[in-house]
C-alpha positions in Angstrom: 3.8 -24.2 -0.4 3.0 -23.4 -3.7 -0.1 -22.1 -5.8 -1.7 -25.1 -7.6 -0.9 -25.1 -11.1 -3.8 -26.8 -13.1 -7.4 -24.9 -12.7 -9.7 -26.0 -9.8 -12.7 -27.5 -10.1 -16.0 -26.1 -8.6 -16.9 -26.8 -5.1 -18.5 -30.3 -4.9 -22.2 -30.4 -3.2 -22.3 -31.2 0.3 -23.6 -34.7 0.8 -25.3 -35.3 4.2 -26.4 -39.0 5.9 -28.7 -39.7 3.4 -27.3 -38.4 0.4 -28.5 -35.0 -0.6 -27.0 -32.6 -2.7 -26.6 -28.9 -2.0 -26.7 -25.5 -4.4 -26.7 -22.4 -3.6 -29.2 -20.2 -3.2 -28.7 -16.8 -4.9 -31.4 -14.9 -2.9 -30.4 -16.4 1.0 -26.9 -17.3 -0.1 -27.9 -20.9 1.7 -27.7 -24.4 0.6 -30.7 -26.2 -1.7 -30.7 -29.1 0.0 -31.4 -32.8 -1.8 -34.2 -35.3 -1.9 -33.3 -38.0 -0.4 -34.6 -40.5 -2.3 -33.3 -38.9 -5.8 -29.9 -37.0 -5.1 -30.4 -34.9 -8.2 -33.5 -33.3 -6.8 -33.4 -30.0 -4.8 -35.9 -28.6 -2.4 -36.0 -24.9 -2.4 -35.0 -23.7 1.2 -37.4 -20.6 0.8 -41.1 -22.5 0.3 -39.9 -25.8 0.3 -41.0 -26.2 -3.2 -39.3 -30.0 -4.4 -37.2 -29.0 -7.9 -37.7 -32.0 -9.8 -34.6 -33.8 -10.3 -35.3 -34.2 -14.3 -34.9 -30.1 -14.2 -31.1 -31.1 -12.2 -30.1 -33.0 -14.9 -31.4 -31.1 -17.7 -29.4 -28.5 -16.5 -26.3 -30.4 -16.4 -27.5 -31.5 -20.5 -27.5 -27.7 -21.4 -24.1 -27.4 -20.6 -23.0 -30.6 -22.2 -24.7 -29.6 -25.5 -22.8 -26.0 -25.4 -19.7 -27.8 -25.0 -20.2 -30.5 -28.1 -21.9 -27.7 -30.0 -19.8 -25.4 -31.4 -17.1 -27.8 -32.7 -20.1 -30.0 -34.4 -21.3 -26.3 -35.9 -17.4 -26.1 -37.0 -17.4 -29.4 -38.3 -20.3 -29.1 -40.7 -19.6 -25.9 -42.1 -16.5 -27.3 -43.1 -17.5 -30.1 -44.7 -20.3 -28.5 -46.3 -18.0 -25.8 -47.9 -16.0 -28.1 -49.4 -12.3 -28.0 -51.3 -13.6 -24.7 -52.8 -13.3 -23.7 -49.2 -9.7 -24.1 -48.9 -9.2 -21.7 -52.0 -11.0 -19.2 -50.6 -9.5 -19.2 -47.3 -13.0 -19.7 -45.8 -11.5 -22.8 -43.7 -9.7 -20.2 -42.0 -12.9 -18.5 -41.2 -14.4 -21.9 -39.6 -11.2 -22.9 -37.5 -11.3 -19.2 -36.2 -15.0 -19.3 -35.5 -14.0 -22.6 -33.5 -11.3 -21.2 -31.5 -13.1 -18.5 -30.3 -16.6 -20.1 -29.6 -15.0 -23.1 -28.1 -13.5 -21.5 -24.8 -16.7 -19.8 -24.7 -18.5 -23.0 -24.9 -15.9 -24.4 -22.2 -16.6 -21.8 -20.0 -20.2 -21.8 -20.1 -20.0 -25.3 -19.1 -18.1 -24.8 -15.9 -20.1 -22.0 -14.9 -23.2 -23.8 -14.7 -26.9 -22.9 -14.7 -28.9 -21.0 -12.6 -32.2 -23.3 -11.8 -35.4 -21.0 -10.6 -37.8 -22.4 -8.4 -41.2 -21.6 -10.1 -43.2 -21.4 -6.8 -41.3 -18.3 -5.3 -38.9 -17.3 -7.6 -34.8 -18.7 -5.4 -32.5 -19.3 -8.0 -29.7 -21.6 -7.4 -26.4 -22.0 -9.0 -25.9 -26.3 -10.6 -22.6 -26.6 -12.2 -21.8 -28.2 -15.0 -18.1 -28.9 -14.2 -17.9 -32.4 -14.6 -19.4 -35.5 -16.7 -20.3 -37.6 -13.6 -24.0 -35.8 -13.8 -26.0 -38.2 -11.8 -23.4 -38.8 -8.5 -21.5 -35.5 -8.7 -23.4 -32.1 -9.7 -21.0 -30.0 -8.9 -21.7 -27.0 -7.0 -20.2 -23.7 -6.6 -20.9 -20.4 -4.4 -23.3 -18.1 -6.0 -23.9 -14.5 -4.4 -27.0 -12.4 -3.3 -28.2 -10.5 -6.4 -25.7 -8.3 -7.5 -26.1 -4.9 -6.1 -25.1 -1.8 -8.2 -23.3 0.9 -6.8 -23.5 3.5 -9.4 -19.9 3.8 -10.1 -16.5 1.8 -10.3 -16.1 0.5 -6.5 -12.5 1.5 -4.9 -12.7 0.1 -1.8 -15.1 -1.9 0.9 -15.7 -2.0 4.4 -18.1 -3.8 6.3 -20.3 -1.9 9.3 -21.3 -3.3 13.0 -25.0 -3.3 12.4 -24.1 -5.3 9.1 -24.8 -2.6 6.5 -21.9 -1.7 4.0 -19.8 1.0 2.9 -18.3 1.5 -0.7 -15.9 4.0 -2.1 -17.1 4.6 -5.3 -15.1 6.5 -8.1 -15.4 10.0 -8.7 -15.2 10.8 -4.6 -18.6 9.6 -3.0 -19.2 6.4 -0.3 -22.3 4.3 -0.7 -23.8 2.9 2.3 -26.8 0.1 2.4 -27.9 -2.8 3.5 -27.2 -6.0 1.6 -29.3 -8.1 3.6 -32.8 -6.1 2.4 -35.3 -7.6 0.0 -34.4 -5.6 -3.0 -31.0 -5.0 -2.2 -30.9 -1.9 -1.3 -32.2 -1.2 1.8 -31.3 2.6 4.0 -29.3 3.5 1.3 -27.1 6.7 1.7 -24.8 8.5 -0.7 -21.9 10.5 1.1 -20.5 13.1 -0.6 -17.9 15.8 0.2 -14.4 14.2 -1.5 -13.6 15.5 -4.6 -11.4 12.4 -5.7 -11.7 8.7 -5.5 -11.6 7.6 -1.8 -8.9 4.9 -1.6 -9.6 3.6 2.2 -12.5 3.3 4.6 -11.9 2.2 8.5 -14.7 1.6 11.1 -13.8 3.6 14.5 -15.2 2.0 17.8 -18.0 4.0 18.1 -19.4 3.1 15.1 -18.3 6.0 13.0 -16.9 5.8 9.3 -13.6 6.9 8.3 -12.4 8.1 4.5 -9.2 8.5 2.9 -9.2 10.1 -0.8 -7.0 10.9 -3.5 -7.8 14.6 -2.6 -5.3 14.4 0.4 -8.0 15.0 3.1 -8.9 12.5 5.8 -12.5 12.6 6.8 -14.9 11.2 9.9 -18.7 10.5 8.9 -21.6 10.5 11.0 -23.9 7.6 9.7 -26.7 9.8 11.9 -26.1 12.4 9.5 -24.3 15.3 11.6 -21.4 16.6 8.9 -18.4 15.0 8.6 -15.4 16.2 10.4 -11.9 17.2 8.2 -8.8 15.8 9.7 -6.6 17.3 7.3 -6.3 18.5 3.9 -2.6 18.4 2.3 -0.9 17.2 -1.2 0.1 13.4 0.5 -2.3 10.9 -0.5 -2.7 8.5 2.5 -2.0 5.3 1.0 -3.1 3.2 4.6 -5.8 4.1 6.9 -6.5 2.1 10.6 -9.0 3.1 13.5 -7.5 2.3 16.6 -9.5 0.9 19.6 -9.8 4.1 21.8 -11.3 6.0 18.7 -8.3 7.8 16.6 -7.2 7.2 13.6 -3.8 6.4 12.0 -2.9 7.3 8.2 0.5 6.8 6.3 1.3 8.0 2.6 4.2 8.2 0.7 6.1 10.4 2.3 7.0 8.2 5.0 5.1 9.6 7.7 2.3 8.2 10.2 -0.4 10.5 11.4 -2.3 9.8 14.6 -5.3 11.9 15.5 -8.7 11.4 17.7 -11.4 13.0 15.8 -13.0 14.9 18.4 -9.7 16.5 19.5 -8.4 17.2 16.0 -5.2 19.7 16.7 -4.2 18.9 20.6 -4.2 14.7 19.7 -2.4 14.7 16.4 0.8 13.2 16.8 3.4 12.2 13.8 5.2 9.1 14.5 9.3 8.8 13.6 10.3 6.7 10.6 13.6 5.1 10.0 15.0 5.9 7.2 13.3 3.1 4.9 10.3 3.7 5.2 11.1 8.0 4.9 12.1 7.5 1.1 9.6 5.0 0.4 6.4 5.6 1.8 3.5 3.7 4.1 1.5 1.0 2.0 -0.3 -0.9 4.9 -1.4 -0.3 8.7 -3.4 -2.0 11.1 -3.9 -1.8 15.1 -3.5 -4.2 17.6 -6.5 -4.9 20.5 -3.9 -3.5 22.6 -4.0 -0.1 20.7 -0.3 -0.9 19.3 -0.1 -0.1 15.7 1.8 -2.1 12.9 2.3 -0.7 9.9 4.2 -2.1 6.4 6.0 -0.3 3.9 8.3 -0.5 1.0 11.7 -1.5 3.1 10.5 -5.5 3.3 9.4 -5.1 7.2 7.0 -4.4 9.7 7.2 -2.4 12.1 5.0 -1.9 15.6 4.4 1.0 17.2 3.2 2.5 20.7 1.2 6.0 19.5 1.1 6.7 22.9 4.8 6.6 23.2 7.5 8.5 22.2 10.0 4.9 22.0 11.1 3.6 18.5 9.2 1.6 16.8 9.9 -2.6 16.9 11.0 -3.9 13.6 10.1 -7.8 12.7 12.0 -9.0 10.5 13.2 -8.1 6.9 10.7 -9.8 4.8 10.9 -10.9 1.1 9.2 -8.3 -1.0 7.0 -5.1 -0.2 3.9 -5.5 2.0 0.5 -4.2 0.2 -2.2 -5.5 2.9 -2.1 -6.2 6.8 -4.7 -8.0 8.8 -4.5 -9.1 12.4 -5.8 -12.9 13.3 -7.9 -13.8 16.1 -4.7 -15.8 17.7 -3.0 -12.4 17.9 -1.2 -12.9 14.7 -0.6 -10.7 12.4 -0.8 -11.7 8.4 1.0 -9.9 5.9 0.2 -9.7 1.9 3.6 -9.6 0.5 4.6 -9.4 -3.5 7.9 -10.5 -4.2 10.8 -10.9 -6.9 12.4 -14.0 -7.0 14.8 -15.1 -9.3 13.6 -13.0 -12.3 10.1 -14.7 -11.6 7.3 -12.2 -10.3 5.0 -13.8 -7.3 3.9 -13.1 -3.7 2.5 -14.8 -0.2 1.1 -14.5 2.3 3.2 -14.7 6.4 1.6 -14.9 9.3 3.6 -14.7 12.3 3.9 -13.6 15.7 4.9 -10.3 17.2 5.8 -9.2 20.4 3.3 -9.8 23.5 0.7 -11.5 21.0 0.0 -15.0 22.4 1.9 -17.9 21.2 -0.1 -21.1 20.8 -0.4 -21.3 17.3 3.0 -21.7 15.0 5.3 -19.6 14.7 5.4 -18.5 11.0 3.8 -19.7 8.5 4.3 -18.3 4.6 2.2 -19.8 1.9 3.5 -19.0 -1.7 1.4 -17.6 -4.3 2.1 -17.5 -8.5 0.6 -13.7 -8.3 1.3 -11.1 -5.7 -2.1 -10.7 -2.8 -3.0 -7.1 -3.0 -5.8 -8.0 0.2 -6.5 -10.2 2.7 -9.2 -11.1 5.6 -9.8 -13.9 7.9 -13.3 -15.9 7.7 -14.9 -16.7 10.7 -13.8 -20.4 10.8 -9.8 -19.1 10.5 -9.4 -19.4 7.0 -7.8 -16.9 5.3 -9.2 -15.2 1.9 -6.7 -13.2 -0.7 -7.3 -11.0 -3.7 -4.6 -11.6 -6.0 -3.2 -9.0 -8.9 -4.8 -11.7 -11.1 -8.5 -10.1 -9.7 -8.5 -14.2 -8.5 -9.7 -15.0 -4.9 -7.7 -17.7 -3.2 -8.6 -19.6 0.2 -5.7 -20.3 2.7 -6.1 -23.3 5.5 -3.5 -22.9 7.2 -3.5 -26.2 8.8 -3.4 -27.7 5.1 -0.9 -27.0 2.3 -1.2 -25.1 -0.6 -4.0 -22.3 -1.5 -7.4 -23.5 -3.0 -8.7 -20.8 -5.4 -12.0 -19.7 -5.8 -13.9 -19.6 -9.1 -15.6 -16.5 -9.0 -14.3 -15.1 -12.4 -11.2 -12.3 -12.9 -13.4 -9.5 -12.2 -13.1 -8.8 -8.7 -11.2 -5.6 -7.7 -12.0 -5.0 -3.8 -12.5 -7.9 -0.7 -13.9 -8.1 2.9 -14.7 -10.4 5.1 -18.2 -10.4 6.8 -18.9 -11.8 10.7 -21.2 -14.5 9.6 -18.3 -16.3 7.4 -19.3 -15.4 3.6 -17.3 -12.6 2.0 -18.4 -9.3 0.1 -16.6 -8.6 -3.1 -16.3 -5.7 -5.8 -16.9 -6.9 -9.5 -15.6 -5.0 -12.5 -19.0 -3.9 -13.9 -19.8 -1.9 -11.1 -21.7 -4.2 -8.5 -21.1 -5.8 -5.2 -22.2 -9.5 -4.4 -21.8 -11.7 -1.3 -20.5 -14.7 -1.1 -21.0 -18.1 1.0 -17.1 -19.5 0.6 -17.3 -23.4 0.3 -16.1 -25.1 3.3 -17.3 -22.6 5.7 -18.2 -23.7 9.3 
C-alpha cells in the first residue's frame, strides 16, 4: 500500500438524518452541529447559541476573495505600470510578488476560518477547501487552545488521571491538565536533569519515568516526594518502557538493556544479552508486553522479545526492511513497528504490524502499509486506527482494514505524538505549544 500522492482534502462535515453540518469546536474539541432547516447554519454546542448561516458562508467568501486576490493585485500593477515596466525590470517585481503571495493565498483558503460564537465566546474551525460552499463546507479538526510549555517540547506522555507530561528542552518536564478552563490547570515544573529529557514512561503505579541526554534515568513522584536516580553514566538511553509489575527497561547505543524496579535499585537491576547486532548498533525502540515480556527494536532490521525474568535468549522475529525507530503494542496483542527503509536508492518507511509469539491470533497475520517518508512515532486510537508522525513533521491515519494511509492536515509543524484514551490525539507544535486533537473518523 502506498502513500497517496496528490494532497488530501479536509475532513468533510458529518451529515446526520437531517442534514446538518459539523465544525469543530476549539474550546470542547466537539462537533457544531447544523440547523436543520439551513445546512450552513451551526448551533454552538456550548449555549446553544444558533450561528447564522449567512456568517457560514461569509466565511467560506473570505477565503475565496484571498484566493482571487492576490493575482487580481498582480494583474493591475502590471498593467498599470506599463511597457516602461518591462525596462525597468519592475514586471519581475510583480510576477515575484505573485509567486510568493499566491501559495500564501492558497493556503489560507484551505485552512479555513475560525467562526466565534458571540454569545459565549466557542470558536469553530469552517474550511474553505472547496468551491461547493452551500452542500459541502468542508471541515477539519481544530484543537483545544494551544497550550504553551515554555520551551521546545521533546517528548509527550499522557497520565492515568488524564493530565500530561512534557519534556521540555533545556532538562525540565511539565505536567498539567489540558482539560482545565484556561489550560493550565495543576501545573508542575520538574526539575533535576541537566539536559533535554528524550523519553517519558508511565509505571503502573502511576509514577513518571525520565530519560535525558545527561545519561541518568529518573523516577518522579507526582505527590512531590524527590525523585529517585536509577543511574547516572555517559550512555544516553535512546528507548525507555515501564513494565507491568513496576520496573523499568532502558536501551542506548551501546547495545545494552537495563532492567531495574525503582524501589529496589541495586539488588533488581539486571542487563539483558545482546547478539551481536544489536551490540555494535545500539537500542532505538522498546516496549512491554501485558505479559511482562519485553520487545525491543534496534538497528539490525528485527525485533527481538525478551523474558527479564529469565536468563534464556531472546526470540528474534524476523529480519525486517529498514531500522525500527518506534514500537507500540495493539489491543489484539500485536505489536506495530515504525520502520524507515532504503529501497532502491529511494528513501521511505512503513509501518508492520504483526504477530509474535503467544499473542492471540484472530486478526491477520502481517500487515505493512508503505509510507513516502519514514514514521519516527506511532499510537493506536481508541477505535483501532493507527496514527504516525512522519520525518515530514506530517501526521498520517492507518485503517488497517482499508488501504493506503489518509494524512492529516494539521500543518508540518508537529515534532512529538500520543494517543489519548478518549480517541483524540495530543501533539507538539514547533513554536512551543501542545494542542489536542479530535481525529476525523473517530468512533
Amino acid at each position: 500500500m502506498a502513500d497517496a500522492s496528490s494532497p488530501p482534502t479536509p475532513a468533510r462535515a458529518e451529515r446526520g438524518a437531517a442534514g446538518d453540518h459539523r465544525a469543530a469546536d476549539a474550546r470542547r474539541a466537539s462537533p457544531w452541529a447544523g440547523v436543520p432547516d439551513d445546512p450552513r447554519g451551526l448551533v454552538c454546542p456550548t449555549c446553544g447559541t444558533v450561528v447564522p448561516p449567512g456568517r457560514v458562508h461569509r466565511a467560506f467568501l473570505a477565503a475565496l476573495s484571498w484566493f482571487l486576490l492576490v493575482p487580481a493585485v498582480a494583474g493591475v500593477l502590471a498593467l498599470t505600470l506599463g511597457p516602461q515596466a518591462i525596462e525597468r525590470n519592475s514586471l519581475l517585481w510583480v510576477v515575484g510578488w505573485a509567486a510568493i503571495g499566491a501559495p500564501a493565498a492558497v493556503a489560507a483558503l484551505r485552512r479555513g476560518y475560525t467562526l466565534r460564537c458571540r454569545a459565549c465566546g466557542a470558536k469553530g474551525l469552517v474550511g474553505a477547501g472547496t468551491f461547493e460552499a452551500r452542500r459541502s463546507l468542508a471541515v477539519r479538526p481544530r484543537p483545544a487552545d494551544p497550550v504553551p510549555t515554555g520551551g521546545h517540547v521533546t517528548t509527550l506522555a499522557p497520565l492515568p488521571d488524564g493530565r500530561l507530561a512534557a519534556g521540555v528542552v533545556g532538562g525540565a518536564i511539565r505536567v498539567w491538565d489540558p482539560s482545565a478552563p484556561d489550560g493550565d490547570g495543576d501545573a508542575r515544573l520538574l526539575t533535576g536533569h541537566v539536559r533535554d529529557v528524550e523519553h517519558l514512561a508511565v509505571l503502573s503505579d502511576g509514577r513518571l519515568a525520565s530519560a535525558s541526554r545527561d545519561g541518568s534515568v529518573r523516577v518522579w513522584d507526582l505527590a512531590g516526594s524527590p525523585p529517585i536516580v536509577l543511574t547516572r553514566n555517559d550512555v544516553v538511553a535512546d528507548a525507555l518502557a515501564a513494565l507491568p509489575g513496576g520496573a523499568l527497561a532502558w536501551g542506548g547505543r551501546d547495545g545494552m538493556i537495563h532492567v531495574q524496579h525503582p524501589d529496589a535499585p541495586a539488588a533488581s537491576h539486571r542487563v539483558l544479552a545482546f547478539e551481536h547486532g544489536h551490540r555494535a548498533r545500539g537500542v532505538t525502540a522498546l516496549v512491554a508486553l501485558p505479559d511482562g515480556r519485553l520487545v525491543a527494536g534496534g538497528h539490525d532490521d528485527a525485533l527481538r522479545v525478551y523474558d527479564p525474568a529469565s536468563d534464556a535468549p531472546p526470540t528474534v522475529h524476523g529480519h525486517h526492511t529498514a531500522p525500527v525507530h518506534a514500537l507500540a503494542v495493539l489491543a489484539d496483542g500485536r505489536i506495530a513497528s515504525a520502520e524507515g527503509l532504503l529501497d532502491d536508492g529511494r528513501f521511505g518507511g512503513a509501518v508492520r504490524v504483526q504477530h509474535l509469539d503467544g499473542t492471540p491470533q484472530a486478526a491477520p497475520a502481517e500487515v505493512t502499509v508503505t509510507l513516502a517518508t519514514p514514521p519516527r512515532e506511532v499510537a493506536q486510537l481508541r477505535d483501532g486506527r493507527l496514527v504516525t508522525l512522519g520525518h515530514d513533521r506530517h501526521l498520517r491515519v492507518l485503517d488497517l482494514t482499508t488501504p493506503g494511509p489518509t494524512p492529516l492536515r494539521m500543518g508540518d509543524r508537529v515534532t512529538h505524538l500520543a494517543a489519548l484514551p478518549d480517541g483524540r490525539i495530543v501533539t507538539s507544535l514547533a513554536d512551543a505549544t501542545v494542542e489536542v486533537w479530535d481525529v476525523p473518523g473517530r468512533t
